[in-house]
N, C-alpha and C positions, 0 to 999 in steps of 0.2 A: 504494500500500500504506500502510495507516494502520496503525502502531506506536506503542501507546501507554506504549512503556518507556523509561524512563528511563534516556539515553544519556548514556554522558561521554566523554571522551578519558583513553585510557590511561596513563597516571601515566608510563609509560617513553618515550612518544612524543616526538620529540623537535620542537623549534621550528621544521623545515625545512617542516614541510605535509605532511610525509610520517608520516600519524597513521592510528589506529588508534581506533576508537569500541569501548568495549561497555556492554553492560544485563545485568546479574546477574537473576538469576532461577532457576526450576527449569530451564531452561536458560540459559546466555550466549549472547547474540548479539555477534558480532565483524562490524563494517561497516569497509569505506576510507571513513575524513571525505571528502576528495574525490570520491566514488562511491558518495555512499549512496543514489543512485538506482538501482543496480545490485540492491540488496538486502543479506542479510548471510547470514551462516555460525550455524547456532544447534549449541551441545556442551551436554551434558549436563555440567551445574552439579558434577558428581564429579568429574568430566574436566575444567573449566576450576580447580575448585581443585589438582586435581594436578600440571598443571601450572605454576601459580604457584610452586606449591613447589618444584618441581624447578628451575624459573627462578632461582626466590631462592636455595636453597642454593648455586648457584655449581657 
């Protein structure tokens, strides 16, 4: 599968290896770094910001 979006590592992951990728877009794709041969999870970009938000407030 060629993915041409531009992935990063989630800002809360933490240094164990135990991480989290995603690519913003009209949807987010959410992959495991160590498994991104598996594929990834795509959410509609309203739903990956709402959750953010709900994450950050606490």
């Amino acid at each position: 599968m060629n993915d041409e979006r531009q992935w990063h590592k989630a800002s809360y992951s933490s240094g164990s290896g135990s991480c989290v990728e995603v690519a913003e877009g009209l949807a987010t794709g959410i992959r495991d770094t160590q498994n991104r041969n598996l594929g990834h999870l795509d959410v509609p970009a309203t739903e990956w910001s709402a959750l953010i938000k709900t994450v950050t407030r606490g």
